[in-house]
N, CA, C and O atoms as a GROMACS GRO file, in nm:
protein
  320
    1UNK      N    1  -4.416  -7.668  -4.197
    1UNK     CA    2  -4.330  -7.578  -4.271
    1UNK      C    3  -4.288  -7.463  -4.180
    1UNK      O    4  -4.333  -7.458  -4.066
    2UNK      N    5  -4.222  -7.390  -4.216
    2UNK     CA    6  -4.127  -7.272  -4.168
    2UNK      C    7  -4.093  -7.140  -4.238
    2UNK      O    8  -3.990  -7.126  -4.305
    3UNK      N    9  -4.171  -7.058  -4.223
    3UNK     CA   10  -4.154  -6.948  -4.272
    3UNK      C   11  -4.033  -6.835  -4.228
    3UNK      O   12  -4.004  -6.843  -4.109
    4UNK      N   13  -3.978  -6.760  -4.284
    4UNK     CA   14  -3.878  -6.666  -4.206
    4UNK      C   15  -3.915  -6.590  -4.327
    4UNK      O   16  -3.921  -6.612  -4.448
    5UNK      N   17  -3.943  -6.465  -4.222
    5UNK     CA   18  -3.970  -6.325  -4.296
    5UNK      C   19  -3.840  -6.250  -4.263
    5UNK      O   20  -3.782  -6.270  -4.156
    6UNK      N   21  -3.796  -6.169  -4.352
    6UNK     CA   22  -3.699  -6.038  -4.291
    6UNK      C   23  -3.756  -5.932  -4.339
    6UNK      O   24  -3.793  -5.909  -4.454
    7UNK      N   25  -3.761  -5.861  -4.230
    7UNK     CA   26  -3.796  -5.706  -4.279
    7UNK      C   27  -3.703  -5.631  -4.236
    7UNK      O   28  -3.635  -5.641  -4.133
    8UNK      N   29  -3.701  -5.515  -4.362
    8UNK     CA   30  -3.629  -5.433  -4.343
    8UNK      C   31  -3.647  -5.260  -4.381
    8UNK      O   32  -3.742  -5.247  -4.458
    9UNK      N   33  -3.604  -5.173  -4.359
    9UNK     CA   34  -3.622  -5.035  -4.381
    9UNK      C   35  -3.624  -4.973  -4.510
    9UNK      O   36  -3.516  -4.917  -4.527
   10UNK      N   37  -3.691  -4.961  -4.594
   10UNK     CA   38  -3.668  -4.922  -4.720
   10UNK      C   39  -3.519  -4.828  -4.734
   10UNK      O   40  -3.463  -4.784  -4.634
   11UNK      N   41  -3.475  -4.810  -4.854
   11UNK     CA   42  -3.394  -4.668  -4.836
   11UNK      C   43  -3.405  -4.555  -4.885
   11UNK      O   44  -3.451  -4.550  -4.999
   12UNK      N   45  -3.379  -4.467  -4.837
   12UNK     CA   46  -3.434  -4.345  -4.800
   12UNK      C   47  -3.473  -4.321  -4.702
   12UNK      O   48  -3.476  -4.203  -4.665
   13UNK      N   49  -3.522  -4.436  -4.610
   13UNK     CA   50  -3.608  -4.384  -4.493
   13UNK      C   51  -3.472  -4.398  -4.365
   13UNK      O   52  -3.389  -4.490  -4.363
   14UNK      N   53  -3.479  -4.286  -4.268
   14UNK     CA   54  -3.399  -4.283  -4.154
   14UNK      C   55  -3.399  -4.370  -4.084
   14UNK      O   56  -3.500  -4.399  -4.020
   15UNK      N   57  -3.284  -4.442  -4.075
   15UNK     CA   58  -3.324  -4.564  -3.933
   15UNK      C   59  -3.167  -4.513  -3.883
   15UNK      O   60  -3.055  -4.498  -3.931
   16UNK      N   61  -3.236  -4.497  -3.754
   16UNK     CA   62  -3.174  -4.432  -3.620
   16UNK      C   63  -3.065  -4.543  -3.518
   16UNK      O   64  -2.956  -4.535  -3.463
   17UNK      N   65  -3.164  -4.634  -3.535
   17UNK     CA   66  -3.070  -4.785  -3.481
   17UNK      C   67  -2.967  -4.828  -3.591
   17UNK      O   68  -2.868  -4.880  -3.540
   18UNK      N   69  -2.964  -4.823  -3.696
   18UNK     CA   70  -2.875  -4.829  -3.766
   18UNK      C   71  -2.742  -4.738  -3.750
   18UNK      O   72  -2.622  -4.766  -3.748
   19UNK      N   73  -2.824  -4.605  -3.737
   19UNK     CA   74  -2.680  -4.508  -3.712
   19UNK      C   75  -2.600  -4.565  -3.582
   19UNK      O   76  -2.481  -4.597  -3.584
   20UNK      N   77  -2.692  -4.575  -3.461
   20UNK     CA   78  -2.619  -4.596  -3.351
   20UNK      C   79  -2.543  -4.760  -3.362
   20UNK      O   80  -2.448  -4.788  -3.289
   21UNK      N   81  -2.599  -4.857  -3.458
   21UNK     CA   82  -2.474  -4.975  -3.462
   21UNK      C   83  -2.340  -4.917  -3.476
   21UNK      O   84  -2.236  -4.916  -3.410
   22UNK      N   85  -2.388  -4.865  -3.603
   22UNK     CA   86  -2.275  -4.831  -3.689
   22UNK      C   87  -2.150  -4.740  -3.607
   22UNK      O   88  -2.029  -4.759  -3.623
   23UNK      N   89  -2.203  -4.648  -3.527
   23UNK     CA   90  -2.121  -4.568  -3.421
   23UNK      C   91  -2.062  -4.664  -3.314
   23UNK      O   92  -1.951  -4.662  -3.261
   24UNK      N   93  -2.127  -4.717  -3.303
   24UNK     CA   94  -2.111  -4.807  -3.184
   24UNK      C   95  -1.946  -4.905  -3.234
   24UNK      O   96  -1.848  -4.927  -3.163
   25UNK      N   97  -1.967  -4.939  -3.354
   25UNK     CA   98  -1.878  -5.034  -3.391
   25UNK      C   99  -1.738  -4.949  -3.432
   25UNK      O  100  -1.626  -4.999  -3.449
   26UNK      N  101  -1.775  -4.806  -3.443
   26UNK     CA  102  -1.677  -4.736  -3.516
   26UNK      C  103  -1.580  -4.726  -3.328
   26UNK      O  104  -1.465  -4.720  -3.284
   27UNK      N  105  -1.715  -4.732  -3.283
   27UNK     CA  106  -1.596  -4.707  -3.093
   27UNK      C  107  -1.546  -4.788  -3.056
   27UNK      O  108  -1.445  -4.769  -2.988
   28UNK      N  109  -1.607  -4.959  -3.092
   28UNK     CA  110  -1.511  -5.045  -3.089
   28UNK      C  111  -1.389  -5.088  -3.148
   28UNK      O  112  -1.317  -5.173  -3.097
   29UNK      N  113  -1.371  -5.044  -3.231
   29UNK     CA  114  -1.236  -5.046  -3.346
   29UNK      C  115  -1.249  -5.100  -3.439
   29UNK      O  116  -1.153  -5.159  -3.487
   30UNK      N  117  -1.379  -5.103  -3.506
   30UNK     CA  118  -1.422  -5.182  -3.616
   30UNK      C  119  -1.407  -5.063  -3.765
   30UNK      O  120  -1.502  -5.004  -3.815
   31UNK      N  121  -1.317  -5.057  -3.794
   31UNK     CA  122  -1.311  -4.966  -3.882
   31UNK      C  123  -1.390  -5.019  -4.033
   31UNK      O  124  -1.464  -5.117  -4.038
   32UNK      N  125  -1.360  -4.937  -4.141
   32UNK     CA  126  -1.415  -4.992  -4.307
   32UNK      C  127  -1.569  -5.041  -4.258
   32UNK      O  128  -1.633  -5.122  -4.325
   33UNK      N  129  -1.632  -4.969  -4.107
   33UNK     CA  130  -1.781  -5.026  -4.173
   33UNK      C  131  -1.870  -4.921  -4.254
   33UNK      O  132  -1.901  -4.804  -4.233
   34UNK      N  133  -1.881  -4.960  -4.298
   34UNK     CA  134  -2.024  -4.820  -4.417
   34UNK      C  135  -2.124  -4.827  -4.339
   34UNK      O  136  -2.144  -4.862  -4.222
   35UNK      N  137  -2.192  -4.782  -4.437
   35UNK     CA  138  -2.373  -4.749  -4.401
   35UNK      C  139  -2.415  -4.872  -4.301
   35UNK      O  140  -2.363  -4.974  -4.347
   36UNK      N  141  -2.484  -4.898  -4.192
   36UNK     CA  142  -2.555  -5.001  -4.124
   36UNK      C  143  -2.684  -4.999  -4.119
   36UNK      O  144  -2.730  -4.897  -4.068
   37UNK      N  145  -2.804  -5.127  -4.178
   37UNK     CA  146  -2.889  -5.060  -4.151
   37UNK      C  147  -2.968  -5.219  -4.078
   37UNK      O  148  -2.946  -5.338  -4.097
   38UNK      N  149  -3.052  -5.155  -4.003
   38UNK     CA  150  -3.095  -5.240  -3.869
   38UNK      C  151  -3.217  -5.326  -3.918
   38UNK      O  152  -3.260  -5.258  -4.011
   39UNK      N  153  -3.292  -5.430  -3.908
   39UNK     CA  154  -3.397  -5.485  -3.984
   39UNK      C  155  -3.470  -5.585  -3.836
   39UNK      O  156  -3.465  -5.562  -3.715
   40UNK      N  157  -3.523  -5.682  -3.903
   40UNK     CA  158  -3.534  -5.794  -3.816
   40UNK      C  159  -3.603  -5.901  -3.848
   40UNK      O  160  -3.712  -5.871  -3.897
   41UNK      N  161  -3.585  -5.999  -3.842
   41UNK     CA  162  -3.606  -6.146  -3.857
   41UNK      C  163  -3.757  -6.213  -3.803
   41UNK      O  164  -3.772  -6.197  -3.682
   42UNK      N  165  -3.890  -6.296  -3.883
   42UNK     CA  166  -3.991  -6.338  -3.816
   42UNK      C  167  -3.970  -6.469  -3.795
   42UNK      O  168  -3.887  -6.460  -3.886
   43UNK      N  169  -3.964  -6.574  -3.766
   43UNK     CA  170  -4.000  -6.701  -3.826
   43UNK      C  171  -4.113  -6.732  -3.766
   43UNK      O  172  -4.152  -6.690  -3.657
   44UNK      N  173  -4.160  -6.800  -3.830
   44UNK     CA  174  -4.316  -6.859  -3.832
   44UNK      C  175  -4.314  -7.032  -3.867
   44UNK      O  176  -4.276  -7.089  -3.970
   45UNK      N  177  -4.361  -7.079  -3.760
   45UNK     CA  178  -4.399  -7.219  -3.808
   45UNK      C  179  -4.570  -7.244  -3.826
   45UNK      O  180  -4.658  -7.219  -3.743
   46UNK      N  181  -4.583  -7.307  -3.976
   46UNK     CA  182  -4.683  -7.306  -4.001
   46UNK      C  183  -4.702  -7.490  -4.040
   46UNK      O  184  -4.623  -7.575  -4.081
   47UNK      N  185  -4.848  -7.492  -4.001
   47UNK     CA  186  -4.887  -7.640  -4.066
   47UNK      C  187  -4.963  -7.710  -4.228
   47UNK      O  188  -5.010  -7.814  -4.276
   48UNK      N  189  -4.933  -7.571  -4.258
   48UNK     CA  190  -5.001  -7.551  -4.440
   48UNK      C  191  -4.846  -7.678  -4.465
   48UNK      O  192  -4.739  -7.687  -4.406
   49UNK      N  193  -4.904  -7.753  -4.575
   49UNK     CA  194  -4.794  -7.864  -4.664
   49UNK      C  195  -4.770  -7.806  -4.799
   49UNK      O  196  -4.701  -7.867  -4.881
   50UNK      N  197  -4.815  -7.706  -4.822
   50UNK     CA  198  -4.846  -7.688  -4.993
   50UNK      C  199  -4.797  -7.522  -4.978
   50UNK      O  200  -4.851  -7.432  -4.914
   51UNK      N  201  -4.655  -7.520  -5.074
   51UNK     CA  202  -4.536  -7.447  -5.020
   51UNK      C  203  -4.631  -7.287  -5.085
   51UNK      O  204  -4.645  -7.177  -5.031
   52UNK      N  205  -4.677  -7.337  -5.212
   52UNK     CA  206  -4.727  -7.183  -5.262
   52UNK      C  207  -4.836  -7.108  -5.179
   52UNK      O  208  -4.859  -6.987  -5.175
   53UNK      N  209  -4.909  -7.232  -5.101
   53UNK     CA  210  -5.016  -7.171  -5.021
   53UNK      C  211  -4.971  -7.079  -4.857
   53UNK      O  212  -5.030  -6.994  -4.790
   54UNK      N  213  -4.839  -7.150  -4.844
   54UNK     CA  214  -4.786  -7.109  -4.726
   54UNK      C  215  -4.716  -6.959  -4.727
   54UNK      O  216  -4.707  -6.871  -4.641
   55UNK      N  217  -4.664  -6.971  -4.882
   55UNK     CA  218  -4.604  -6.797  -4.934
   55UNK      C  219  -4.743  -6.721  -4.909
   55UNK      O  220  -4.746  -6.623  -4.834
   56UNK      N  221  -4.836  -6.759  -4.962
   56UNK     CA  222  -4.920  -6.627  -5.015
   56UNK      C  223  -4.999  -6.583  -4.839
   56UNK      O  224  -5.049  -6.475  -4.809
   57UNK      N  225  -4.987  -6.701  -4.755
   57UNK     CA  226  -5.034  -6.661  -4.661
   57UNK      C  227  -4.948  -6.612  -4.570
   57UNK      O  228  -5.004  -6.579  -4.466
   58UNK      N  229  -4.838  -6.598  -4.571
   58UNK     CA  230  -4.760  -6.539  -4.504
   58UNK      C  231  -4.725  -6.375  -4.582
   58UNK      O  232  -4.724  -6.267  -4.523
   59UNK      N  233  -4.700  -6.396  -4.717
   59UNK     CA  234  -4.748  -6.257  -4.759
   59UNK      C  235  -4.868  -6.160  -4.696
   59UNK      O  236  -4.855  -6.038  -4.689
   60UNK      N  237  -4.961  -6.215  -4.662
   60UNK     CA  238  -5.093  -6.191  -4.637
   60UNK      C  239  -5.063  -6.105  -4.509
   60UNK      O  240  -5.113  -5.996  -4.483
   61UNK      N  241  -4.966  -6.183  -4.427
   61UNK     CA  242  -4.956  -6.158  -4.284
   61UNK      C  243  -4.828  -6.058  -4.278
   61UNK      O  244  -4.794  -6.009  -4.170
   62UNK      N  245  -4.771  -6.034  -4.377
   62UNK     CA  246  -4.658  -5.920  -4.402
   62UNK      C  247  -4.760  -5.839  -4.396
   62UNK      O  248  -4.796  -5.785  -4.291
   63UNK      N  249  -4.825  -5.820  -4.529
   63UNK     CA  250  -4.924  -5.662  -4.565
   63UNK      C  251  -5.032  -5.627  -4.491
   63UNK      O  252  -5.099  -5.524  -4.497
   64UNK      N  253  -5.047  -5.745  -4.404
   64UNK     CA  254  -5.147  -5.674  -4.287
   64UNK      C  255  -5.091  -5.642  -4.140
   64UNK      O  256  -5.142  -5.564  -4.060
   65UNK      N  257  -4.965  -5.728  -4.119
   65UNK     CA  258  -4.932  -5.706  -3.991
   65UNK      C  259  -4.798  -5.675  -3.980
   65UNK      O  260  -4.763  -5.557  -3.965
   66UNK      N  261  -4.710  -5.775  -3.986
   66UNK     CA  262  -4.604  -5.835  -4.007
   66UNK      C  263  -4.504  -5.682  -4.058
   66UNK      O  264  -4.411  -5.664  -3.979
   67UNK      N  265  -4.508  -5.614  -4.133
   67UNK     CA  266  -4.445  -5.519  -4.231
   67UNK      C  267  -4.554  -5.385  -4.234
   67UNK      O  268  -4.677  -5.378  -4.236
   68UNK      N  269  -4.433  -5.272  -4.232
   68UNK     CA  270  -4.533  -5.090  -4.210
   68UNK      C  271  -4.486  -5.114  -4.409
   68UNK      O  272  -4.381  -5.066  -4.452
   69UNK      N  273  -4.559  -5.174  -4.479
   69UNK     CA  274  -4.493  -5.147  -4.643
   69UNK      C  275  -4.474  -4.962  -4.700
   69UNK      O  276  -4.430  -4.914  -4.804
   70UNK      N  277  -4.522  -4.911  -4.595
   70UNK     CA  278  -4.496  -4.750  -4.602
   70UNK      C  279  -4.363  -4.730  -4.541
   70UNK      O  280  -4.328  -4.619  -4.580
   71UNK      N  281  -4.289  -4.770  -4.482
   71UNK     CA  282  -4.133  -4.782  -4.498
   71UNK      C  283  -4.067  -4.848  -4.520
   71UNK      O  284  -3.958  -4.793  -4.537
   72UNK      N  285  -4.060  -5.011  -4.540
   72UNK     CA  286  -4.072  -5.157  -4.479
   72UNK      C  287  -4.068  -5.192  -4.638
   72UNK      O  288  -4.140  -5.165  -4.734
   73UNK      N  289  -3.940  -5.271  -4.616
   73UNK     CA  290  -4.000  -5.374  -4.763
   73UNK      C  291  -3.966  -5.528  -4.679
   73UNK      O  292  -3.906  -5.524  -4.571
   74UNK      N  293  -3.996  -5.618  -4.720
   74UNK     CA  294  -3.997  -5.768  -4.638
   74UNK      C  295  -3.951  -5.899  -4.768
   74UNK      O  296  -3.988  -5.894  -4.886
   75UNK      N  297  -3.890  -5.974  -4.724
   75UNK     CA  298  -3.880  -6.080  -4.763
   75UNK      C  299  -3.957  -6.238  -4.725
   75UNK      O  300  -4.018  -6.252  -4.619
   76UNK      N  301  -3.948  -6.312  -4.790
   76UNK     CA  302  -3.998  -6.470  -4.730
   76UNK      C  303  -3.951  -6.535  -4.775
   76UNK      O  304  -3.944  -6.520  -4.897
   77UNK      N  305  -3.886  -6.652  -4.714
   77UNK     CA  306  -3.849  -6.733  -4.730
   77UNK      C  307  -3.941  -6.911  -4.657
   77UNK      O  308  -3.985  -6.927  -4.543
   78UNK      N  309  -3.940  -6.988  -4.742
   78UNK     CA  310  -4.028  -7.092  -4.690
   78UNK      C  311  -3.951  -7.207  -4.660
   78UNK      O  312  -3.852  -7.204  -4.732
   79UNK      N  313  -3.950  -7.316  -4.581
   79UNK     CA  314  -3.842  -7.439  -4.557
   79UNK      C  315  -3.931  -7.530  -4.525
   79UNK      O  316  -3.998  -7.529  -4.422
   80UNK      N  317  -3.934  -7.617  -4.618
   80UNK     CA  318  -3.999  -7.739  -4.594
   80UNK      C  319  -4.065  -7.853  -4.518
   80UNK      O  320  -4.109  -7.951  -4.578
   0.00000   0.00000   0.00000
């Protein structure tokens, strides 16, 4: 199986790389962009077969490693 986590910045919280995309694109001539905000992608290949067992352990590995949940909220996604 195949896990893909995204994490991303809660809102409210400042993300700095976000501002500088967003500037960045406004210098390229990318006009109408709004707010940008910067995140990033895990994937994980795992050998668990049993899809609910593979969520909760990859949850596991968000709230201990994976994700600061003090700014950080995360997603999962699992693929067969």
């Amino acid at each position: 199986m195949k896990a893909t986590v995204h994490v991303t910045l809660k809102s409210g919280v400042l993300d700095p790389q976000g501002k500088a995309i967003g500037h960045a694109l406004s210098t390229l001539g990318f006009s109408g962009v709004g707010e940008v905000r910067q995140g990033k992608v895990i994937e994980i290949s795992l050998d668990e077969t049993d899809a609910a067992k593979a969520e909760a352990d990859v949850k596991a590995m968000c709230e201990r490693l994976l994700a600061n949940t003090v700014i950080e909220n995360y997603s999962i996604r699992i693929d067969g």
